[in-house]
C-alpha positions as CSV (number, residue, x, y, z in Angstrom):
1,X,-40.3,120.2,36.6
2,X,-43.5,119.5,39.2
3,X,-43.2,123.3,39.2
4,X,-43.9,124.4,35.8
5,X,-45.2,121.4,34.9
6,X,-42.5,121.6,31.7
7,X,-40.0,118.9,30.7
8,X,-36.4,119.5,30.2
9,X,-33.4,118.3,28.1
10,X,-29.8,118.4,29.7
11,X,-27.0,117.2,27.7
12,X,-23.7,117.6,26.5
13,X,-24.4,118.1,22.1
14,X,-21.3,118.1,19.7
15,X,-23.8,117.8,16.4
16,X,-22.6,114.2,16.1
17,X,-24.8,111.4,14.7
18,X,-24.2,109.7,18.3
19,X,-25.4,113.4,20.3
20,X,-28.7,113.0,17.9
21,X,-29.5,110.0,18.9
22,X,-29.1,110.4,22.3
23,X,-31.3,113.6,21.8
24,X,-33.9,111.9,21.0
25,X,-33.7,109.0,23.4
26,X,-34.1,111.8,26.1
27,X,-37.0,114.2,23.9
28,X,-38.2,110.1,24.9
29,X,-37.9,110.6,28.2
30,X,-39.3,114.3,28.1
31,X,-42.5,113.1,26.3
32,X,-43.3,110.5,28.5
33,X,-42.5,113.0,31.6
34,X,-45.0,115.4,29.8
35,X,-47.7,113.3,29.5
36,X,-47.2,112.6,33.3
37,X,-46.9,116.1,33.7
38,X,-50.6,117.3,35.2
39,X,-50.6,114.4,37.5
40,X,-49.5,115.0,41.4
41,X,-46.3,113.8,42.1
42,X,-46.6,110.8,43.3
43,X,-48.9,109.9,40.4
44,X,-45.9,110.6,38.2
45,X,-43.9,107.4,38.4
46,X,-44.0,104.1,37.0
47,X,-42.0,101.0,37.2
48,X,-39.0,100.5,36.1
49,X,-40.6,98.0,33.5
50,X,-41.8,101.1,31.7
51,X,-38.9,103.5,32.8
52,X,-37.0,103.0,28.6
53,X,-40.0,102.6,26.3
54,X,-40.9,105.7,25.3
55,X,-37.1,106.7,24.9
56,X,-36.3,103.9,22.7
57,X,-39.5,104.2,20.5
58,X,-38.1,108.0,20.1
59,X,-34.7,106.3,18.6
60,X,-36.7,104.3,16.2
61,X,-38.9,107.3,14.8
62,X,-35.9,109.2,14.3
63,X,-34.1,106.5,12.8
64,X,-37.2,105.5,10.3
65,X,-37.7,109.7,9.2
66,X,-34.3,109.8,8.2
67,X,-33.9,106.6,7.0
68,X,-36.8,107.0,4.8
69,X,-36.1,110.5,4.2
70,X,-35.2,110.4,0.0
71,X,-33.0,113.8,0.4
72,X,-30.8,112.6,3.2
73,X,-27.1,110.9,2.0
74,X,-26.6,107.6,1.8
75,X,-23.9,108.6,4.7
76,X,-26.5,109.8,6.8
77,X,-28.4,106.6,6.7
78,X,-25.9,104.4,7.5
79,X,-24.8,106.2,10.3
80,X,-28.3,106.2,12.2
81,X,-29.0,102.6,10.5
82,X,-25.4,101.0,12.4
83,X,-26.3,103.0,15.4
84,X,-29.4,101.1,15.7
85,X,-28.0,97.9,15.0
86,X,-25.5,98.5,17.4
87,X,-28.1,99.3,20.1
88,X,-30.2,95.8,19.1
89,X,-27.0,94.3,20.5
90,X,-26.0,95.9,23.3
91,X,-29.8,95.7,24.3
92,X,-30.0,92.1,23.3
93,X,-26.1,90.7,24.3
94,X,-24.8,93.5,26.8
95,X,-27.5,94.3,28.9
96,X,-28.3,90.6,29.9
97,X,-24.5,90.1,30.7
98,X,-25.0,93.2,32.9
99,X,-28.4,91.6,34.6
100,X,-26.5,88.2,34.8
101,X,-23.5,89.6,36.6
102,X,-24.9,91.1,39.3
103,X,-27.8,88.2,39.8
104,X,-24.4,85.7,40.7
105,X,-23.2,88.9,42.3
106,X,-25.7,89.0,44.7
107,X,-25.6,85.0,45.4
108,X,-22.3,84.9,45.8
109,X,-22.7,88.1,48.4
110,X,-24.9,86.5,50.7
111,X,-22.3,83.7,51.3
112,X,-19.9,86.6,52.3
113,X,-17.3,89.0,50.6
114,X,-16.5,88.8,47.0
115,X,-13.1,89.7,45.8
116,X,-12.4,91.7,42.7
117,X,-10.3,88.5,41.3
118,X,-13.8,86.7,41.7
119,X,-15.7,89.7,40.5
120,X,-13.1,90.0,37.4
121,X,-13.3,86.0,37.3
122,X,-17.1,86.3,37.9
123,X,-17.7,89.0,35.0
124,X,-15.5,86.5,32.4
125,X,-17.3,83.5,32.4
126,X,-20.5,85.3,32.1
127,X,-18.9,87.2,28.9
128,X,-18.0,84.1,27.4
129,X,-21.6,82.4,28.0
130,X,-23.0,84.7,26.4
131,X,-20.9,85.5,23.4
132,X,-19.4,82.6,22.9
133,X,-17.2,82.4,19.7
134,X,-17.7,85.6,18.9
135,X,-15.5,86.7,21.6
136,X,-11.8,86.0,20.7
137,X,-9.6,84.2,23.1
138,X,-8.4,86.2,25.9
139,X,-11.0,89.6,24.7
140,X,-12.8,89.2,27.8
141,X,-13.2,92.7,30.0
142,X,-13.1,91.5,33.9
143,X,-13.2,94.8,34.9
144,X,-16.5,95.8,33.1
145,X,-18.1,95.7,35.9
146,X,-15.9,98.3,37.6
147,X,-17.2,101.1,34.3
148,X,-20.8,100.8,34.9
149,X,-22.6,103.5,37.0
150,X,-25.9,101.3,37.3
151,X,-24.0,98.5,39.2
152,X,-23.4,101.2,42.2
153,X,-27.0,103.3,42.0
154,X,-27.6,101.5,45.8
155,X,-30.9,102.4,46.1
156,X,-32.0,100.5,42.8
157,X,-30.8,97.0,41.9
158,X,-30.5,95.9,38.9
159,X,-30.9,98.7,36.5
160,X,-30.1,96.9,33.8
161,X,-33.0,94.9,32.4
162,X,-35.4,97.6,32.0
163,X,-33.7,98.7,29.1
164,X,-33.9,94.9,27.4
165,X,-37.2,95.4,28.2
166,X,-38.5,99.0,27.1
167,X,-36.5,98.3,23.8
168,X,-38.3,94.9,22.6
169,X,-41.7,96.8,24.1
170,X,-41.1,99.6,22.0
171,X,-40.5,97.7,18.9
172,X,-44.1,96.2,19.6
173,X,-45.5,99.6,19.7
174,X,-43.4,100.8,16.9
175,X,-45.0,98.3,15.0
176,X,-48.4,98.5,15.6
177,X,-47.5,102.2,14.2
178,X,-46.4,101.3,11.5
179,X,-49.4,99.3,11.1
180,X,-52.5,101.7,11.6
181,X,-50.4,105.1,11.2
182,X,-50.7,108.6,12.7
183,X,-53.9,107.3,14.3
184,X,-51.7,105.1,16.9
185,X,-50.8,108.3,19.0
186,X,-53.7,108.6,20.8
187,X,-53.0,104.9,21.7
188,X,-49.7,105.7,22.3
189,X,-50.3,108.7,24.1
190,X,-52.7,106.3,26.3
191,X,-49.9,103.5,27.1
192,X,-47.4,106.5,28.5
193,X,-50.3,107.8,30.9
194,X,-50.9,104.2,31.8
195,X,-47.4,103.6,32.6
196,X,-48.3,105.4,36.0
197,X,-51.5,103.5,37.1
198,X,-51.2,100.0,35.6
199,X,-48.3,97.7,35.6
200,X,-46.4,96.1,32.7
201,X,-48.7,93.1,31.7
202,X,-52.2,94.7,32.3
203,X,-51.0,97.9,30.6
204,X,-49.7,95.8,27.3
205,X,-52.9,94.0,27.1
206,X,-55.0,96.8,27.4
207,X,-53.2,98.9,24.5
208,X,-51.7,96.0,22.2
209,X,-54.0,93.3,23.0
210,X,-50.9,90.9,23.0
211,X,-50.0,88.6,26.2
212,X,-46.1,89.8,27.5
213,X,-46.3,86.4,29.6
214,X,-46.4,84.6,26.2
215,X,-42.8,83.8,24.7
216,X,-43.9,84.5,21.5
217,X,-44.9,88.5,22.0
218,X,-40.8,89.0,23.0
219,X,-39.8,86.3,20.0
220,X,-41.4,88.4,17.5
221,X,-40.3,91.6,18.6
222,X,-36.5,90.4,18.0
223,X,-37.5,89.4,15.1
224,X,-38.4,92.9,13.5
225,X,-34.9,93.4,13.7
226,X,-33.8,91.4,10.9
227,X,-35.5,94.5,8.3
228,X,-33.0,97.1,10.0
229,X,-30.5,94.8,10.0
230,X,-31.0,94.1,6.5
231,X,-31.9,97.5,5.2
232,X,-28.2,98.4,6.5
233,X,-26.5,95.4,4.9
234,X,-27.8,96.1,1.7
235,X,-27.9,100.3,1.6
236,X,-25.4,100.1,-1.0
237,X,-25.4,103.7,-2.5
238,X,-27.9,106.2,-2.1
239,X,-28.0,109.8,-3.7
240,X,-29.2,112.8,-5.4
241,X,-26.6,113.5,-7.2
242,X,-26.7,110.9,-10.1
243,X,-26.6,111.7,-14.1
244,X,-29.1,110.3,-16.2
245,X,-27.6,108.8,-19.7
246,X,-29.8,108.3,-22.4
247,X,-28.7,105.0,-24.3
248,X,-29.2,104.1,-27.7
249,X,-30.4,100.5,-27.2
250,X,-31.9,100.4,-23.8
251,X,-33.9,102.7,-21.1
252,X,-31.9,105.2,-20.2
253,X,-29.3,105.0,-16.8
254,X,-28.4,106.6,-14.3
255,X,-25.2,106.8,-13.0
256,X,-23.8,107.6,-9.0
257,X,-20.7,109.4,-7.6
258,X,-18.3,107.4,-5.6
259,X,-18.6,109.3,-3.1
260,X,-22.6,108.1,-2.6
261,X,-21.6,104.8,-3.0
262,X,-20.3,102.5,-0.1
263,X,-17.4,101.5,-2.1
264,X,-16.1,98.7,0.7
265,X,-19.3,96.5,-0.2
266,X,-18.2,95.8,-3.6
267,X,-15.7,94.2,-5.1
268,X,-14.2,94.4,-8.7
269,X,-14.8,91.1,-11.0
270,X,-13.6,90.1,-14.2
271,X,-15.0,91.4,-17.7
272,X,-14.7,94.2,-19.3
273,X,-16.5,95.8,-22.2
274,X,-16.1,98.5,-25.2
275,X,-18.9,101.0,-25.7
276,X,-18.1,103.1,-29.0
277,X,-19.9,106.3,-26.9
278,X,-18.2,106.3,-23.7
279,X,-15.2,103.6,-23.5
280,X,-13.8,100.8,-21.7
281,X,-16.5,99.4,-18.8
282,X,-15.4,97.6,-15.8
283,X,-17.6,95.5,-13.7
284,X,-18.2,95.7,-9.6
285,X,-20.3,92.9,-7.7
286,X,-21.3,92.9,-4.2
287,X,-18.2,91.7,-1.8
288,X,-20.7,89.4,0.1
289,X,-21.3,87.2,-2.8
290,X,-18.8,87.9,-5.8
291,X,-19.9,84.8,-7.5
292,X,-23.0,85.8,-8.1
293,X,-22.1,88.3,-10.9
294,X,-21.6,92.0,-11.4
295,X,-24.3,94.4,-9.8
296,X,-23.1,97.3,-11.4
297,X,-20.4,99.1,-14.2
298,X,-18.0,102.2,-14.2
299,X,-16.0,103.8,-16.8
300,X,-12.8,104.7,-15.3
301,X,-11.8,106.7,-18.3
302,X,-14.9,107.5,-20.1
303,X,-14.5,109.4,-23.7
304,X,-14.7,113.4,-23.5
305,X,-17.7,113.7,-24.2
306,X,-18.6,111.3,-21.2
307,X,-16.1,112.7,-18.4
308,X,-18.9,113.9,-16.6
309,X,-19.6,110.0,-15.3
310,X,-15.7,109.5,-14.7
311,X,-15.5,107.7,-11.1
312,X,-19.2,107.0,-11.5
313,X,-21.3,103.4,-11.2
314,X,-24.3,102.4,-12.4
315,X,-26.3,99.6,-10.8
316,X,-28.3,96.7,-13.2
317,X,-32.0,97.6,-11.4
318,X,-32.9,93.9,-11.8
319,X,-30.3,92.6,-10.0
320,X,-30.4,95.4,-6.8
321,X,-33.3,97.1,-5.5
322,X,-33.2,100.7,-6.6
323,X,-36.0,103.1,-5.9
């Protein structure tokens, strides 16, 4: 408000995983206003370059705190972790379609009307150049363009790329957080002030000391998505639930419910084994790469005096990361 000077959330919140997210993407948006927030109003906005950078870096601090977090379930993780992933996509595959679209759009416009079977047409082929095989024969959505508020907000065009934008920027900044810690903030705090008297480039240079107009400063902030990416593929099973087993012959174990495992990244192989203590063993190796050998071992129907591991695994800690 130019009023009270105070920033304000309005959404629609169900408690879902999704409504979080979103939550924070705006607290983004609110941050960013509030550092903004003893300037006259004029002095208040900023390009839309910098309109989604500070509500995208919000997304990623959420994600890493819970992510990190060793009390949250393995559910929880997953959840926030494909959310992100999903948003690396739509950010780095959607979004462009969008910006694409309406740049022929507008060509085609100044030549005269364009129908909707050459928008539908128009929308196709842009689909399929940028997906390519990935998008099955005939999966096309010609009338995407017909869902999307931002293709009708007249008095801005192309409201699309600023979020490609503000996303790969944040991940620089996200980065450079992760490098020097808590102290970044002030920096950080700097860059969102800036985003009002500077533009883009000068404003990047002077808080990350990096050159946007150099390929390599966007190339390297795809790149950091590979350890998301990756953290997801492999989170496995993750809880605080497990039972430590003392063994006779070896360190002692510890052993998972099902329930904190993700069951559909595994798959049973052969072998099978006899412990006099607890039974019949079977083995589980990781659905991705079965050939490469179990991961980790259950005992479907452990002895009584082991029934308390019955439905649990345990994972070989040389042969998956566990921590």
């Amino acid at each position: 408000s130019s009023l009270t000077g105070e920033s304000r959330i309005f959404m629609t919140f169900n408690g879902t995983v999704n409504d979080v997210m979103t939550l924070a993407h705006e607290a983004g948006h609110a941050f960013h206003g509030h550092q903004l927030g003893d300037r006259r109003g004029l002095a208040r906005s900023y390009p839309m370059t910098l309109a989604e950078t500070a509500s995208t870096f919000a997304e990623q601090l959420l994600t890493e705190g819970i992510v990190g977090d060793p009390d949250r379930p393995s559910s929880h993780k997953k959840r926030l972790l494909d959310s992100q992933v999903r948003h690396a996509v739509t950010f780095l595959l959607d979004i462009p379609i969008r910006y694409h679209f309406e740049h022929k759009f507008n060509v085609e416009r100044q030549k005269g009307e364009v129908s909707v079977s050459r928008l539908k047409a128009l929308m196709s082929e842009i689909q399929r150049e940028w997906l390519g095989e990935v998008l099955e024969t005939g999966g096309e959505d010609p009338y995407f363009w017909a869902s999307k508020l931002h293709f009708y907000i007249t008095e801005r065009s192309f409201y699309n790329f600023p979020y490609t934008f503000g996303f790969l920027l944040s991940r620089k900044l996200f980065a450079r957080y992760r490098t020097e810690g808590p102290t970044f903030f002030q920096h950080y705090e700097a860059f969102l002030r800036g985003t009002s008297t500077q533009n883009a480039d000068s404003l990047i240079l002077d808080v990350l000391q990096e050159d946007p107009g150099d390929p390599a400063f966007w190339v390297s902030a795809i790149d950091s998505l590979r350890e998301p990416f990756e953290t997801y593929r492999k989170l496995i099973a993750d809880s605080t639930a497990g039972v430590r087993v003392l063994e006779t012959a070896s360190p002692p174990t510890l052993y998972l419910p099902s329930e904190d495992v993700d069951l559909g990244a595994l798959i049973e192989v052969g072998g099978q084994s006899f412990c006099e203590w607890k039974g019949l063993a079977r083995y589980w190796g990781l659905k991705r790469d079965p050939a490469a050998g179990p991961v980790a071992w259950s005992y479907p129907a452990p002895s009584s005096s082991f029934a308390r591991i019955r439905g649990f695994l345990c994972f070989y800690p040389g042969r998956v990361s566990c921590f």
